[in-house]
N, C-alpha and C positions, 0 to 999 in steps of 0.2 A: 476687456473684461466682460464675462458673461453674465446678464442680473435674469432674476427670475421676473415673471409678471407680476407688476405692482409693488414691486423694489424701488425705492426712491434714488435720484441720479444726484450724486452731492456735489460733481465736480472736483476740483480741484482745492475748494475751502470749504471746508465741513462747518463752519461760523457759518456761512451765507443760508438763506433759505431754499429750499431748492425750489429750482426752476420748472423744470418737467422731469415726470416717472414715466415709469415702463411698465405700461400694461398692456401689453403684447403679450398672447396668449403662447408664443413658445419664447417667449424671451427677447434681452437685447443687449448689444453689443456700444456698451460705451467707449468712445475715443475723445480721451483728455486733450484741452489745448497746446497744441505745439507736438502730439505722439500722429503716426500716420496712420490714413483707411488703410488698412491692408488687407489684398485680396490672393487669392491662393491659384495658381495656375497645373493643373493633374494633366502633363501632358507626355508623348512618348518618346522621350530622349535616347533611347537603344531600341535595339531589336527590330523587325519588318517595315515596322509602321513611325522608325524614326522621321521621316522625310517629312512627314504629316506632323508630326511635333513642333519640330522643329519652327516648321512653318507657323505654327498657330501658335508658339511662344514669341516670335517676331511679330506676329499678327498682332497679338493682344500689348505688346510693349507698344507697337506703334498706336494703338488706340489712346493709352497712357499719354505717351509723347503728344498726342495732338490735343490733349487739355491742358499743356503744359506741367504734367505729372502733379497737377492738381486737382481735389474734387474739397470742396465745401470750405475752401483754404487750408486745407488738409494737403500733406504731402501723399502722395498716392506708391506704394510700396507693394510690389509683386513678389509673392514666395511658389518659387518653382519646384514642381518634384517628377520627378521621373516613374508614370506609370503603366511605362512598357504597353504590351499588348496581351497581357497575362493578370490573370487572378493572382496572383504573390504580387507582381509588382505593383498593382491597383491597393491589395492591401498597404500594404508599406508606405504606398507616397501618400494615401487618404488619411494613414493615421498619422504621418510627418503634418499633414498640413493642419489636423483639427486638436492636434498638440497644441498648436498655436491659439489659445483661447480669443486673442482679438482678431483673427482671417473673419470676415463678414460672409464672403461666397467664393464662391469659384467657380472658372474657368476650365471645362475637361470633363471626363475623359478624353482621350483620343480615339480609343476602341471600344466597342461597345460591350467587348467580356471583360475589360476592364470598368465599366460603368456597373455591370452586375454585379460587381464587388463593392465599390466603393459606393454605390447608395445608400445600401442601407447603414450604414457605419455614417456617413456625413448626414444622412436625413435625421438620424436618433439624437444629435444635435441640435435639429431644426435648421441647419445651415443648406444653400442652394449652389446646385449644378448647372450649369448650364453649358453644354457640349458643342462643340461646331461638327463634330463626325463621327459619334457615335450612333450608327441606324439601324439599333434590329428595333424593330417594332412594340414589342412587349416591354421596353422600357417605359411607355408610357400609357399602357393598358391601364393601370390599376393606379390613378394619381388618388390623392396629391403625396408626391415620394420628393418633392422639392429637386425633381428632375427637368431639365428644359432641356430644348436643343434648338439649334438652329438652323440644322441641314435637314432635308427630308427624310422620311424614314424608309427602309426596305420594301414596305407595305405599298407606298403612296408612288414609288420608283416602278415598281413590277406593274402596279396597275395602269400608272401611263405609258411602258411599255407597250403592255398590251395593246392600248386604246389606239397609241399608233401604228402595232400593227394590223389593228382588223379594221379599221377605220380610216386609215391614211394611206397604209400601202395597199389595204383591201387586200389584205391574207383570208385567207378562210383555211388553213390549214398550218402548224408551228410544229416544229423539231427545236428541242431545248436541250443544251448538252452544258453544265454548269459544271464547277470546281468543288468540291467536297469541302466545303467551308462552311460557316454559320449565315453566312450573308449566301452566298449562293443559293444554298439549301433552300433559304427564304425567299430570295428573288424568284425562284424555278418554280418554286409550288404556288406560290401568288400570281405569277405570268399565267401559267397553267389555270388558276380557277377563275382568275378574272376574265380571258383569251377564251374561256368558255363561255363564261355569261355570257361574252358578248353576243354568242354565234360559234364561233371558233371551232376548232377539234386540233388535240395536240396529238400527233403521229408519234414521238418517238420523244420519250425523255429519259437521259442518262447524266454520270458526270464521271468527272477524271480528277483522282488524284493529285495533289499539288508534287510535282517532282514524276509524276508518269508520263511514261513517253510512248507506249501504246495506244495511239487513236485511231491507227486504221479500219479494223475490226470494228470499230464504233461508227467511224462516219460513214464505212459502206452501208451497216443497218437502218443508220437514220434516212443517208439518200434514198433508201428503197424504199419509203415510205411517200419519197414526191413531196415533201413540206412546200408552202410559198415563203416561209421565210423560219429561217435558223436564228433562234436566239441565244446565244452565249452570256450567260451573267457568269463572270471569270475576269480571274486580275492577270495577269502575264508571270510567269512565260507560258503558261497553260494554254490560254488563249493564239498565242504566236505560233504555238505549234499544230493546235485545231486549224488556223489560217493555212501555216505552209501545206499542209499533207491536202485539202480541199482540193487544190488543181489538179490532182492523182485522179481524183475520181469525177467523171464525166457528166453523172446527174446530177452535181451541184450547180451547175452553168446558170440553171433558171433560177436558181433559190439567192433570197434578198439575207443580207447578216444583217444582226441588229445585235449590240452590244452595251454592256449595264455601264455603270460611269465608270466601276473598275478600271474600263479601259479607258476612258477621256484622258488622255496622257502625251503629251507632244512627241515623247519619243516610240510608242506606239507604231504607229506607223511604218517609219526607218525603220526600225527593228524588225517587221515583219517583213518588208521590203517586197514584197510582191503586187502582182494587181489585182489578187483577190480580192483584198481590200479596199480596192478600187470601188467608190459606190455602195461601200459600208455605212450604217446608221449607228452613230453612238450616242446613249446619251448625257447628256454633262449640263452644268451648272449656267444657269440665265444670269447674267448681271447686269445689274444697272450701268448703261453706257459712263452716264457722263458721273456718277462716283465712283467707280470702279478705276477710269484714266486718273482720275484726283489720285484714288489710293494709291493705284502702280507707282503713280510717279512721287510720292512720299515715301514709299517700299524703296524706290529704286537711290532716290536719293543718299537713303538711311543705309542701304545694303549693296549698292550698285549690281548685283545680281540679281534676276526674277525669284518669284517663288519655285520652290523644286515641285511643286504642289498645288492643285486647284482648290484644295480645302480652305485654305486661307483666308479667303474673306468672310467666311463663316465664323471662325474665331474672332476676328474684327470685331462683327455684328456682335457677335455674344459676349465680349467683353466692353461696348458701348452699351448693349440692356444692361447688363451685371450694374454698372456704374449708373447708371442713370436710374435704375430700380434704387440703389444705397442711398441717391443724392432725396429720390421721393419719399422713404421710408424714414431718413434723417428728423430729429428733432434736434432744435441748436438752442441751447441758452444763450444768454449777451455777451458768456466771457467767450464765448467759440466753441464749447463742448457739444461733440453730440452725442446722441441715444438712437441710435437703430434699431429699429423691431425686424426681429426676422419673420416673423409670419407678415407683418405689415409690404416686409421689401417681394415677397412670395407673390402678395395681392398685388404690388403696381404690376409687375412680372406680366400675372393671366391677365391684366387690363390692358395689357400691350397692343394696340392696332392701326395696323396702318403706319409702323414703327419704319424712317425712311432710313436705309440701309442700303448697303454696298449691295447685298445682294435680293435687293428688290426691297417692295413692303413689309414688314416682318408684323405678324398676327400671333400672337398665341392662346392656342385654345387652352380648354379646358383641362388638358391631357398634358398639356406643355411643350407640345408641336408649336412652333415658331415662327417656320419658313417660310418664305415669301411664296405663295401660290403659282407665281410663274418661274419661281425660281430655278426651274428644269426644263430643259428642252431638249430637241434631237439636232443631232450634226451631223453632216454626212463627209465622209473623206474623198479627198479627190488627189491627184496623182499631185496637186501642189505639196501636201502633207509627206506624201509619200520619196518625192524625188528632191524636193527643196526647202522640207524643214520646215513650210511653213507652220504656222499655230494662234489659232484652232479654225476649226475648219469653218465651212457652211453652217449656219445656223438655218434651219429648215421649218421646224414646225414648235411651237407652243403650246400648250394649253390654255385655251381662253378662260 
């Protein structure tokens, strides 16, 4: 039940005096002794980006499971809704879930055009988001939208692209050839103006269609250009087929790939099967060695399959803040009730630093960027990826 600020908490017996009010400026969320915290899970159970869901509704259960699906002696109760990778579906499962007057937060989106819909409808509530993969940028330009996340953003990916390329492999010239997507779009023009600042000069930037299968006419033009290194921000199959057609043409021989996390995918590789790929840069997600084995092997236990998905432990992450923001925002009278302030659980949120996480330190700024600072890195492939399945590859370079 939702009280306004400075609504008094009666509990359970309206005889008794009360204990603590709510004077939390967007309100709070009382849970009576013996009813559960319940927290709301917006994740993508159909459509492209189901694999990603999937994973991060496993994710977040298993976070549950390891408090023993309890938080303040409260039973801990997850409502799940299905928010695709589309505006319709982000509406529908946002208003499934703030139907639910007692959901505290949530867990999700999984995409980030499904976060454009569903914030502002959950923020008008005062209730919080907090995403493990939704990264366009401009989700958290303009806080406080009671928006978090916990993976890096488009912005923050394109720019250490860059740094690794004009800095690490000592590019001084980039051909960018990206997919006609929202995250491409972004990654390609960010690489591009950061790749400049550095020094840089981009020779040749185009993209390709998801479902086209003319790239010869594109990668002659780009070759002619002489780039030191070809950046692909591209998810597959678009990507596999830029890979095959490259050995056709003879001026790519000197030129280094480097690849957005799109592609950090085990099956990647095999799938491309060639050796272009051979000495390919991708980049994908740093984790913490020794909680990362812990997770997998609670993952594994609980599911005897891996994840189909590297996003996973960002949901993890986001659904151990979520909980641990509730457990700090909590006020408990003597009989076990509590009163959670949402603007109160918002503030432990941005106070978050140095939060030890699966996938690194977790910090959230101001903006409600979260990620762990090293939490990205570059890998490079080698013929083990390629001919024997191995995963994941070399881990090569950091950001200090």
């Amino acid at each position: 039940m939702v009280f306004l600020a400075l609504f008094l908490f009666l509990g359970l017996n309206a005889c008794h005096v009360p204990e603590i009010a709510c004077e939390d400026p967007l309100g709070c969320i009382a849970v009576e002794r013996g009813d559960p915290v319940r927290i709301g899970a917006m994740v993508a159970l159909s459509g492209s980006a189901s694999h990603l869901g999937q994973d991060s509704q496993r994710a977040i259960e298993l976070a549950i499971l390891n408090r023993d699906n309890t938080l303040l002696d409260h039973r801990i109760e997850l409502i799940v809704t299905d928010s695709g990778c589309d505006a319709k579906s982000a509406k529908v499962a946002a208003e499934l879930v703030v139907e639910d007057e007692d959901v505290i937060g949530i867990i999700g989106p999984t995409c980030s055009v499904s976060a454009e819909t569903a914030v502002p409808l959950v923020n008008n509530l005062g209730l919080t988001l907090i995403s493990p993969s939704a990264t366009a940028s401009h989700l958290t330009e303009n806080p406080p939208s009671g928006f978090f996340r916990t993976i890096a953003s488009n912005a923050y990916e394109a720019r250490l692209a860059a740094n690794f390329a004009f800095n690490q492999l000592n590019a001084r010239t980039a051909a960018i050839i990206s997919d006609k997507t929202a995250v491409g779009d972004e990654l390609q023009q960010t690489f591009a103006t950061a790749f400049t600042e550095w020094g840089g000069q981009i020779t040749y930037q185009n993209s390709i269609a998801p479902g086209d299968s003319e790239t010869t006419q594109m990668l002659q033009d780009a070759s002619a250009t002489q780039p030191d290194v070809l950046y692909l921000p591209m998810f597959e199959p678009e990507a596999n087929l830029i890979a095959n057609r490259i050995p056709e043409i003879a001026a790519w021989q000197d030129t280094l790939l480097l690849g957005s996390t799109g592609l950090f995918s085990k099956r990647f590789p095999p799938d491309v099967g060639t050796l272009t790929i051979n000495g390919m840069y991708i980049l994908g997600p740093v984790l913490d060695d020794t909680s990362y084995t812990a997770y997998l092997a609670r993952w594994l236990d609980r599911h005897e399959q891996p994840p189909q998905s590297p996003n996973n432990p960002y949901a993890y992450d986001a659904a151990n803040l979520l909980l641990d923001a509730i457990e700090s925002a909590a006020q408990i009278d003597t009989r076990g009730n509590l009163l959670i302030g949402l603007h109160t659980m918002r503030e432990a949120l941005y106070a978050t630093k140095a939060y030890p996480g699966v996938t690194g330190e977790l910090s959230c700024s101001p903006q409600g960027d979260c990620a762990a600072p090293t939490g990205l890195g570059v890998y490079r492939i080698s013929l083990a990826e390629i001919n024997e399945n191995q995963w994941p590859p070399e881990l090569v370079w950091t950001p200090e």
